[in-house]
C-alpha positions as CSV (number, residue, x, y, z in Angstrom):
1,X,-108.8,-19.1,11.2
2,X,-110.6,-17.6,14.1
3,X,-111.4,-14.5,13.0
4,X,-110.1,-10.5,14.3
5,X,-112.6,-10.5,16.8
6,X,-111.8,-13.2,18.8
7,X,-107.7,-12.5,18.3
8,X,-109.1,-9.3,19.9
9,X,-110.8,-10.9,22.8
10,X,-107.7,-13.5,23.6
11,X,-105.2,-10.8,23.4
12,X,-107.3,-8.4,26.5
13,X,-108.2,-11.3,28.3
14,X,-104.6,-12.4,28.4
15,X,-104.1,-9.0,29.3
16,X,-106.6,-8.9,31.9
17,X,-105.9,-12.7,33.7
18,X,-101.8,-11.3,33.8
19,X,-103.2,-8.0,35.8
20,X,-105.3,-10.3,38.1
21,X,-103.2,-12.5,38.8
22,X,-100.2,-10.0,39.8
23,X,-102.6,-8.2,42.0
24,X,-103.7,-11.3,43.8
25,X,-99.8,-12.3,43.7
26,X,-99.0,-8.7,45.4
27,X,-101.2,-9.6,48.2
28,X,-99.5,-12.8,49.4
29,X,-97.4,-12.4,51.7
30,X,-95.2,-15.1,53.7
31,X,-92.0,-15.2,55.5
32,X,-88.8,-17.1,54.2
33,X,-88.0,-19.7,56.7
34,X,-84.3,-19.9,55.7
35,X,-84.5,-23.4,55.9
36,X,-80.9,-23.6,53.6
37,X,-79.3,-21.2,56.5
38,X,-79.3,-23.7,59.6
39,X,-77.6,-26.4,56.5
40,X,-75.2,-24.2,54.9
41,X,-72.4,-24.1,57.3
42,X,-69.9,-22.5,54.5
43,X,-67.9,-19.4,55.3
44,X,-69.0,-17.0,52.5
45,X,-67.0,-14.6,50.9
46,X,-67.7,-11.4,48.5
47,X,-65.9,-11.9,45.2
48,X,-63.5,-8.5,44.1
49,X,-64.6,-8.5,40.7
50,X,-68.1,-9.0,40.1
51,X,-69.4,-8.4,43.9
52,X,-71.5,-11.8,44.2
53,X,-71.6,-14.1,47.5
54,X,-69.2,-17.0,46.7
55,X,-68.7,-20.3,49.0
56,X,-65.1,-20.4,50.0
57,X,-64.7,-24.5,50.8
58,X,-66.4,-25.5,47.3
59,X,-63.7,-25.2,44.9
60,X,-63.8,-26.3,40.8
């Protein structure tokens, strides 16, 4: 195989990149356009049992 050291150096470096690349993530920032809102003309209702946003006119 490869040998400890570099299972050593993948396994921080994998570490590492996931760190930098959730701080550079973090610093994004944008605004949702809502574009499904102006399409979506569905009356929504909140379902009793489990609480989630359901569309009233689709049915099964």
């Amino acid at each position: 195989m490869l040998g400890i050291k570099f299972t050593v150096f993948i396994f921080f470096a994998v570490i590492l990149m996931g760190l930098v690349m959730g701080a550079i993530g973090n610093l994004i920032k944008f605004e949702s356009k809502g574009l499904a809102n102006p399409l979506q003309k569905a009356e929504i209702a909140t379902d009793p049992v489990c609480g989630m946003s359901v569309d009233t006119e689709k049915g099964l």
